[in-house]
C-alpha distance (Angstrom), angle and dihedral (degrees) to the residues before:
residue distance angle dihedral
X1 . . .
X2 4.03 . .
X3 3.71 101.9 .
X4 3.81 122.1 -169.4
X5 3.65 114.3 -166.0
X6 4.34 122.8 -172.2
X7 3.21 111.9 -160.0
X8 4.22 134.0 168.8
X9 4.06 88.6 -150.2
X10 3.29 139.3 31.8
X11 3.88 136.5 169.4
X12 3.00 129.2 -92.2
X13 3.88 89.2 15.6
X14 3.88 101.5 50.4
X15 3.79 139.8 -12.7
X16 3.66 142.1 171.8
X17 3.35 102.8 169.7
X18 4.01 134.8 -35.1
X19 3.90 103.2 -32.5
X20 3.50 86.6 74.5
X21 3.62 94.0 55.6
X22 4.08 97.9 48.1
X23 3.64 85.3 57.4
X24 3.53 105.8 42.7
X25 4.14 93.4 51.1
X26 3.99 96.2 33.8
X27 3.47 99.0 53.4
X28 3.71 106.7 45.6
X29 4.24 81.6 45.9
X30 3.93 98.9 56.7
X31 3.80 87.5 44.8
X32 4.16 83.4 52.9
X33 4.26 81.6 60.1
X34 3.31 91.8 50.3
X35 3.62 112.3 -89.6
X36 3.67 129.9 132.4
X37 3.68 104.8 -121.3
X38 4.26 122.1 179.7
X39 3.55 117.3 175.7
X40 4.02 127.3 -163.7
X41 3.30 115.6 -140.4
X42 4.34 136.5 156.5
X43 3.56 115.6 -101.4
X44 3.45 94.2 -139.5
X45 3.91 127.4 -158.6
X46 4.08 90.9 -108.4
X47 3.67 93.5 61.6
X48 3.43 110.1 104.9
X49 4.26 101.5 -130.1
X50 3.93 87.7 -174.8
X51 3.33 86.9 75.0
X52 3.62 104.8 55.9
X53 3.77 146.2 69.8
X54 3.70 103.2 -129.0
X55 3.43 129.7 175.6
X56 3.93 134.8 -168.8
X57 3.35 115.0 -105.7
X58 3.80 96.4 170.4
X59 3.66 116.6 0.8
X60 3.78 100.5 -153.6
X61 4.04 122.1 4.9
X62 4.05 116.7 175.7
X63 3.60 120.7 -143.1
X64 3.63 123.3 -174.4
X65 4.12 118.4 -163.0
X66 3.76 99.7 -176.4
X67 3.63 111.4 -62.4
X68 3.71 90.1 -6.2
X69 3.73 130.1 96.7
X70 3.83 142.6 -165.6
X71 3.20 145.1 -172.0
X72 3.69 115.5 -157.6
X73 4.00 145.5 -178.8
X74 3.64 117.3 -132.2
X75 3.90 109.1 -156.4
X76 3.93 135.4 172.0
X77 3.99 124.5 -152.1
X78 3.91 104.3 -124.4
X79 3.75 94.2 -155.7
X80 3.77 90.2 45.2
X81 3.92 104.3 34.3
X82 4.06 100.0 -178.6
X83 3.90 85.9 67.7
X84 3.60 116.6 101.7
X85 4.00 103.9 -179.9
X86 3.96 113.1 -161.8
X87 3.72 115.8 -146.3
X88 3.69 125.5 -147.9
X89 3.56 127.1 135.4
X90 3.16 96.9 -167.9
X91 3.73 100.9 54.9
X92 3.68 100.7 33.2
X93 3.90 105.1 25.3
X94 4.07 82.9 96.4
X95 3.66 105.4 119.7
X96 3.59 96.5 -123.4
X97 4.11 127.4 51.1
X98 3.94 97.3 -122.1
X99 3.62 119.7 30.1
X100 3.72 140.2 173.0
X101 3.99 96.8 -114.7
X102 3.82 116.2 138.9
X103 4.06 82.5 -121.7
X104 3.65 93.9 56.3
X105 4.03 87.1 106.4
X106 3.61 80.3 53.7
X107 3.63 98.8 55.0
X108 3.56 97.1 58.8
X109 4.05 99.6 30.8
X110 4.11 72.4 63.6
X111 3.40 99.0 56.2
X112 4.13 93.0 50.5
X113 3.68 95.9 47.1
X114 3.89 87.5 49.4
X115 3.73 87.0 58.1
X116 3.44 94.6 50.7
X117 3.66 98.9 46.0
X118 3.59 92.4 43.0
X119 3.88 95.9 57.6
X120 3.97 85.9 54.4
X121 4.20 97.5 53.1
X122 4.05 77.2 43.7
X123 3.70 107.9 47.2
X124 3.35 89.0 -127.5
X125 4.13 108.5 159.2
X126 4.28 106.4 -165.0
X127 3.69 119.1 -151.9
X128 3.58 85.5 -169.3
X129 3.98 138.7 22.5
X130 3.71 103.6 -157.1
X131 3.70 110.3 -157.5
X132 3.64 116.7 -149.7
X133 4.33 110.3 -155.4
X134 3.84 123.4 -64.5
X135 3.27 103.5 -28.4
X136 3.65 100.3 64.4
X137 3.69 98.6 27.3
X138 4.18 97.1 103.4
X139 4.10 81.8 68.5
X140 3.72 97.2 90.0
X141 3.78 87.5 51.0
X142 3.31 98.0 43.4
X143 3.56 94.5 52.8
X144 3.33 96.4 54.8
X145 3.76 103.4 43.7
X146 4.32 95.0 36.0
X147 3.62 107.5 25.5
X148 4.37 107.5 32.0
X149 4.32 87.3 99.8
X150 4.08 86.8 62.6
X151 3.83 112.5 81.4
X152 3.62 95.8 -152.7
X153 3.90 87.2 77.6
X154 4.03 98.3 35.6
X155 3.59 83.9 102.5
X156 3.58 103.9 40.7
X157 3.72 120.9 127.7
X158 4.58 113.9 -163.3
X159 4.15 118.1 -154.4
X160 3.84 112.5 -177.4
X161 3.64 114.2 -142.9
X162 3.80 110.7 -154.5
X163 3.80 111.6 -159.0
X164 3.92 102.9 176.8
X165 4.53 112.0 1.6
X166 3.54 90.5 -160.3
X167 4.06 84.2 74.9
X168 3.68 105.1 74.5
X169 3.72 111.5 155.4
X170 3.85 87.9 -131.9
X171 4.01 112.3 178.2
X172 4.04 147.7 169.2
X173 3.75 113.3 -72.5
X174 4.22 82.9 -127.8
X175 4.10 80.3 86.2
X176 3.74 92.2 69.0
X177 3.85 98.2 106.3
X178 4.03 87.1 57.2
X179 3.50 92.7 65.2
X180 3.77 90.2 66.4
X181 3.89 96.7 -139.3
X182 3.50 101.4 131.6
X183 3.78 99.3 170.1
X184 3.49 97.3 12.8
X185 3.14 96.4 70.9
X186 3.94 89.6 113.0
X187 4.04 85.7 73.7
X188 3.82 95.9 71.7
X189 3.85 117.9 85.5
X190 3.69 99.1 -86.7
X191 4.15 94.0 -161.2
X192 4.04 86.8 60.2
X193 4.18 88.8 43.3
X194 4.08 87.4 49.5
X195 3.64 85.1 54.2
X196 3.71 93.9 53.2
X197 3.92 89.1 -110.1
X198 3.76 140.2 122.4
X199 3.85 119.5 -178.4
X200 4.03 112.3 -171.1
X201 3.50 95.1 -157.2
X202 3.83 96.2 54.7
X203 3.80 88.8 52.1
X204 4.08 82.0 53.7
X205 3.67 90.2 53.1
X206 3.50 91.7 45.7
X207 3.78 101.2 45.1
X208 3.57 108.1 28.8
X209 3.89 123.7 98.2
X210 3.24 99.6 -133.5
X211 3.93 134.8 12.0
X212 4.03 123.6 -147.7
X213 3.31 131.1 176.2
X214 3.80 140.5 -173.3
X215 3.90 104.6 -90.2
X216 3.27 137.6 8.7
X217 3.80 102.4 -112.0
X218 3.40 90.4 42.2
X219 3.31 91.2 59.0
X220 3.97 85.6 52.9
X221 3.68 94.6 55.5
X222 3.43 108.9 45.2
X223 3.81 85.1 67.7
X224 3.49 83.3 61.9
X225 4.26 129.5 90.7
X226 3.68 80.8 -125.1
X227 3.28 98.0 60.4
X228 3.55 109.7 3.7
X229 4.10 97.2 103.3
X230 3.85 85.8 -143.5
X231 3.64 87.5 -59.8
X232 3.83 97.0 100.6
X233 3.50 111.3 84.6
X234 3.89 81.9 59.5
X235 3.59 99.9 53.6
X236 3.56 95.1 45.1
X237 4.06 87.2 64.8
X238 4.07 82.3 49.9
X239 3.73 91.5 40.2
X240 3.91 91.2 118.9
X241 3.34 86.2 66.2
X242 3.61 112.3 42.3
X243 3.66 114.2 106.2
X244 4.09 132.6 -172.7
X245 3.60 111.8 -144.9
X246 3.89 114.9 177.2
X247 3.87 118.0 -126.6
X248 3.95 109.6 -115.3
X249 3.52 127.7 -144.9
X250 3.69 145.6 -112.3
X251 3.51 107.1 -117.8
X252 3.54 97.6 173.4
X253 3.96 84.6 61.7
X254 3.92 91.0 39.9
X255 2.81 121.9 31.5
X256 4.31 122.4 107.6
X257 3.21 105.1 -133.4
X258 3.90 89.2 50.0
X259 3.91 99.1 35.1
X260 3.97 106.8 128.8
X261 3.61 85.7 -173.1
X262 3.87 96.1 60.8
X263 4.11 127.7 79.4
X264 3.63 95.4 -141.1
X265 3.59 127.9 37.7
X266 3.93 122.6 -147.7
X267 4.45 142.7 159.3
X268 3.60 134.2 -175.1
X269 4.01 88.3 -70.0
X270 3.46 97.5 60.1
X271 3.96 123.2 19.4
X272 3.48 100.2 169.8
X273 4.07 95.6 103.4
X274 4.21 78.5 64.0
X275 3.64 94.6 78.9
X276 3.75 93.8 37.3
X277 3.74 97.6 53.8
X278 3.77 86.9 47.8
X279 4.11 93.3 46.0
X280 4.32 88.3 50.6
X281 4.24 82.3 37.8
X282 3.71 85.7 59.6
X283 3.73 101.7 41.5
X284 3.60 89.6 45.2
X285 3.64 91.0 61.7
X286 3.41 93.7 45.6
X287 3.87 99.8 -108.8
X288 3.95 123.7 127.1
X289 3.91 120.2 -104.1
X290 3.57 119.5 -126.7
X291 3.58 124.5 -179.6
X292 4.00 111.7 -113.7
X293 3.40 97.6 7.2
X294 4.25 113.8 123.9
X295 3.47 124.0 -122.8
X296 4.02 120.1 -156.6
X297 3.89 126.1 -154.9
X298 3.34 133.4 -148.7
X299 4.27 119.6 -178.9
X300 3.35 109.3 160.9
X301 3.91 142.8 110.1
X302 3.46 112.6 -78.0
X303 4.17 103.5 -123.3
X304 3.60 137.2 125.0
X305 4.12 86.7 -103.1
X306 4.04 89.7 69.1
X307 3.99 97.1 54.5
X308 3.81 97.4 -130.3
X309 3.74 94.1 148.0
X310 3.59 80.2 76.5
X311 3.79 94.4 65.4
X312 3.44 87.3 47.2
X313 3.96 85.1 67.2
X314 3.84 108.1 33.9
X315 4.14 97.2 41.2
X316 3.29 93.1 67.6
X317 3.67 106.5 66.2
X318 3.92 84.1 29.9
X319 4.08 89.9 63.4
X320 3.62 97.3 35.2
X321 4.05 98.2 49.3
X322 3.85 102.5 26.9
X323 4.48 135.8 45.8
X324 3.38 91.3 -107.4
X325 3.87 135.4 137.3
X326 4.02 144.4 -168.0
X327 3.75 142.3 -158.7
X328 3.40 111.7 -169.3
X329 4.31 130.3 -177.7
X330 3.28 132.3 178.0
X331 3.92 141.8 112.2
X332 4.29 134.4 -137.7
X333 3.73 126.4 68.8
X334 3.20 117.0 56.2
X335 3.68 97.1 -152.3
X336 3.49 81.2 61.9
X337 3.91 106.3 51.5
X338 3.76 85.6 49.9
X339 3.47 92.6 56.9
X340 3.70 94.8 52.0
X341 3.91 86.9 42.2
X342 3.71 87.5 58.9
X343 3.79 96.9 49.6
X344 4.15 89.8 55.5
X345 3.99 87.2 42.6
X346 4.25 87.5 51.5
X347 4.16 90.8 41.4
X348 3.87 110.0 21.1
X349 3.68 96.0 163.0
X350 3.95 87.8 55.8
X351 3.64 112.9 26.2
X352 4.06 127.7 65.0
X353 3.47 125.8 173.5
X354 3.70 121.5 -174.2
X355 4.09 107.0 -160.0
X356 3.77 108.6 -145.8
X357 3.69 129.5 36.2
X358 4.18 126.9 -82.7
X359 3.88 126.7 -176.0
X360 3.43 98.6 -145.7
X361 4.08 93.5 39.2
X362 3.58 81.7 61.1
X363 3.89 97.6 56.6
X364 3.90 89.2 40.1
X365 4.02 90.7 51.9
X366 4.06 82.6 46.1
X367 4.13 93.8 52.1
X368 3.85 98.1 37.7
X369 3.51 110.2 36.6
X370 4.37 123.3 87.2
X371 3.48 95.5 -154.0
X372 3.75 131.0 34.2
X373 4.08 107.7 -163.2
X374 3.70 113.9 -155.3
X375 4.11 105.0 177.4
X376 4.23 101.4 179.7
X377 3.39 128.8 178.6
X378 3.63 82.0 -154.7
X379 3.86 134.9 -18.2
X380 3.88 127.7 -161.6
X381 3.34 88.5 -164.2
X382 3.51 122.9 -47.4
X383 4.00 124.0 -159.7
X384 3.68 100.6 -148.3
X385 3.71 96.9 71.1
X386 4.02 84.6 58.8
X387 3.80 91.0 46.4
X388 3.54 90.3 44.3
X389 3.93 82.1 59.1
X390 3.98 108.3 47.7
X391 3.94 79.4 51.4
X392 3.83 96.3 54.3
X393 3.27 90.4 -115.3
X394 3.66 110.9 152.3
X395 3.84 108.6 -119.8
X396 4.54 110.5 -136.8
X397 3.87 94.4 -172.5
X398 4.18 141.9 155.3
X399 3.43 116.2 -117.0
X400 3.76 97.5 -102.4
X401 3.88 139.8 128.6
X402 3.55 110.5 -47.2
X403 3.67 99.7 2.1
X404 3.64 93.1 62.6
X405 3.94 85.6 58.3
X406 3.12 102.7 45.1
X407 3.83 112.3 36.4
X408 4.38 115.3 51.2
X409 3.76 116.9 -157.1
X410 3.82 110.8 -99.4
X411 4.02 109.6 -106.6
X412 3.52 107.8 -155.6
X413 3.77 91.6 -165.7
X414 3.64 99.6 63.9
X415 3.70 102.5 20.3
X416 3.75 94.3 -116.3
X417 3.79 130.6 126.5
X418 4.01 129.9 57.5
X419 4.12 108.0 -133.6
X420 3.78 143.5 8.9
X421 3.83 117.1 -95.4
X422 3.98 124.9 -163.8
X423 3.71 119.6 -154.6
X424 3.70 107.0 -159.1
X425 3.96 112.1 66.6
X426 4.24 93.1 -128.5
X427 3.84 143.9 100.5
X428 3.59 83.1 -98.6
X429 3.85 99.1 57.6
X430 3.91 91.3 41.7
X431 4.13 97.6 46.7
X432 4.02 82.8 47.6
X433 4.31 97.8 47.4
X434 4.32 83.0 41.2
X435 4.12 94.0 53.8
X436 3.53 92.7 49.8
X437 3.51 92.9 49.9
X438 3.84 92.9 45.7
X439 4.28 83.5 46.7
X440 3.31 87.8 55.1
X441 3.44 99.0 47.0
X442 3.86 95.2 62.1
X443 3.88 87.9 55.9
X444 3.77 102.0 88.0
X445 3.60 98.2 -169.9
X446 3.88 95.3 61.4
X447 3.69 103.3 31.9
X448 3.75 96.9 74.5
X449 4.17 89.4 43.7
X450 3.69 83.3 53.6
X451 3.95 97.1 55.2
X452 3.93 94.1 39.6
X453 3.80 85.5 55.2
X454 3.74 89.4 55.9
X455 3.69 93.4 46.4
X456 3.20 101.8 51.0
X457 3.71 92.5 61.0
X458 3.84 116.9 111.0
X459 3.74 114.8 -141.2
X460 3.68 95.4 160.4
X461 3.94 130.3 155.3
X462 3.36 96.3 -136.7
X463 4.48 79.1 64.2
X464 3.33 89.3 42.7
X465 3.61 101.7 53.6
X466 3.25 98.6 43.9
X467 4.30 81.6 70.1
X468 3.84 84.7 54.9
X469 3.90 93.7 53.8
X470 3.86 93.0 46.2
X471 3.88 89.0 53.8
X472 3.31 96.9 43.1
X473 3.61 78.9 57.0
X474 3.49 100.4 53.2
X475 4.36 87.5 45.9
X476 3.70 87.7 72.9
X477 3.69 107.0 36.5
């Protein structure tokens, strides 16, 4: 199939969070089974150009969104051919990816058209338009209202991925003439217009012909009040086509007995690099070592999404009554960081927290910690949990969107299972799913079953895209 693919991130160009990751691993693996995958994506002023072999692809393409006009550079990474980089200064020299510009609808309606108009100067016929979040989500729309008198497209089918809902790209009806959909206008929801509103992910929902996103619960939920970010009423009528497709994972990237960012390597034949990674882990950070007792990680952004706050009430009685330690990293609210800073002030010789965010701190935390907590409010998907797992890391998560797929609670009666989940999102239901996992822990006979259960679990791309291909499929029969 010819698959094009917008996207706002992409690794290794940009990322923010785990968008970029889905589309820097899927693509280059369904053009390994044969597809022909090109994704748009901003070549943003971060990216470091030295480093790559670009070439021109179109040299200067203009793109008019009502009275505004751009000239942009369409290049292609030679060593990484899916990636179609978009260059223009002037909407993506900003410093940052996202910002709160009144041209940030701009940016991104931009990157879309370039897409589009790139495919025609190439030839390039798309089965599918895969439609990454917010930012791209006007492209179902567009296509149909701009593009249905050019062929190339006629047999075009759209999915909308949606990463995170509570990202919408919602903005003042005053940037109607941008959408370029003079007479057309009739196609956009006209309550929301009324209102002086247009959402671009609701006009995905609407419009696209198909509608993924990154777990199956998740994808559950968000049709759900609860959940739902206003969204759900409209995804309910679309509910026959809302599908949950778990995020894989780079296993060349993580993977411990491949990590080049880990001291000692180890797999499920031999775990006895675990416990040194975690004994260098923990003189590294300037904690002692002591045999047997646990150490729990924590790597994650610090907003009000993840459910840290709840740390912030069930560590402390954890430290004070039990041998127990934590490294934790991770950078955002400051609420947040000082709560964390407060927990290593209160325990010094068993709390670290590391304020900002490393690469390979993040692998090291992965390799040397027993338990990997993972609190939520709520979770699309979330990849550390499955890291967490290939590392024998013991995953401590609520029972939310992608962590309630991907991690069972441990039955010590049968053996089966591969973390501890907690139901209710409180202090209560955290301290409760962490003192079983420190129980278990102490019992020596199941705590190794336990990791090799999580390790043997295969959350691979090459799995996961194979779901993609069938529904891409399925979008065009």
């Amino acid at each position: 199939m010819n698959i094009l693919a917008i996207s706002s991130e992409m690794v290794p160009y940009s990322k923010t969070g785990g968008l970029a990751d889905v589309v820097g691993a899927l693509s280059p693996t369904l053009a390994n089974l044969g597809h022909d995958v090109r994704v748009f994506t901003p070549l943003y002023d971060q990216v470091d150009t030295s480093q790559l072999n670009l070439e021109v692809v179109l040299p200067d393409l203009d793109i008019a969104l009502g009275d505004h006009h751009y000239r942009v550079r369409v290049l292609r990474d030679v060593d990484n051919p899916t990636a179609f980089l978009v260059h223009c200064p002037v909407l993506y020299a900003r410093g940052s990816i996202y910002t709160h510009h009144p041209d940030e609808h701009l940016r991104y309606l931009t990157l879309g058209w370039a897409a589009l108009l790139t495919s025609q100067h190439m030839g390039f016929s798309p089965d599918v338009l895969h439609c990454h979040d917010w930012q791209a989500a006007m492209m179902p729309l567009t296509l149909k209202a701009c593009f249905s008198w050019d062929r190339l497209f006629e047999n075009t089918r759209t999915l909308l991925t949606i990463h995170n809902l509570n990202y919408q790209g919602g903005f003042s009806s005053r940037i109607l003439p941008d959408l370029n959909l003079q007479g057309s206008t009739h196609l956009l929801h006209q309550d929301y217009l009324h209102q002086g509103r247009i959402n671009f992910l609701l006009h995905g929902v609407l419009y696209a012909d198909g509608i993924s996103t990154v777990s199956p619960t998740y994808a559950r939920e968000i049709q759900t009040p609860e959940y739902g970010a206003g969204m759900d009423p409209f995804l309910r009528e679309r509910s026959s086509t809302v599908v949950g497709i778990l995020n894989g994972v780079d296993y060349e990237s993580w993977s411990p007995e491949k990590d080049e960012f880990i001291p000692y390597r180890y797999d499920l034949d031999d775990l006895s690099g675990k416990e040194k990674n975690k004994k260098h882990l923990l003189h590294s950070m300037g904690l002692p070592y002591v045999e047997g007792v646990p150490l729990i990680g924590v790597i994650s952004r610090l907003a009000g999404q993840k459910g840290l706050d709840l740390l912030g009430e069930a560590l402390p009685p954890l430290l004070a009554q039990r041998n127990v330690q934590l490294i934790a990293l991770g950078s955002g609210d400051p609420g947040l960081a000082q709560m964390f800073a407060s927990l290593q002030r209160a325990f010094p010789r068993q709390v670290c927290f590391f304020n900002g965010y490393s690469e390979p701190l993040a692998h090291r935390i992965e390799a040397g910690a027993d338990i990997f907590a993972m609190p939520s409010r709520y979770e699309p998907c979330g990849l550390n949990q499955m890291y967490s797992l290939r590392y024998g890391t013991v995953p401590v998560v609520h029972r939310t969107g992608g962590l309630a797929d991907t991690v069972q609670m441990w039955n010590p009666a049968n053996k089966t299972g591969t973390g501890f989940v907690f139901d209710h999102h409180d202090a209560t239901g955290l301290h409760w799913a962490l003192g079983r996992a420190l129980e278990t822990y102490r019992r020596r006979d199941e705590w190794p079953i336990l990791m090799k259960n999580g390790m043997k679990k295969d959350y691979s791309w090459t799995n996961q895209a194979r779901v993609y291909e069938e529904l891409y499929r399925r979008l065009g029969s």
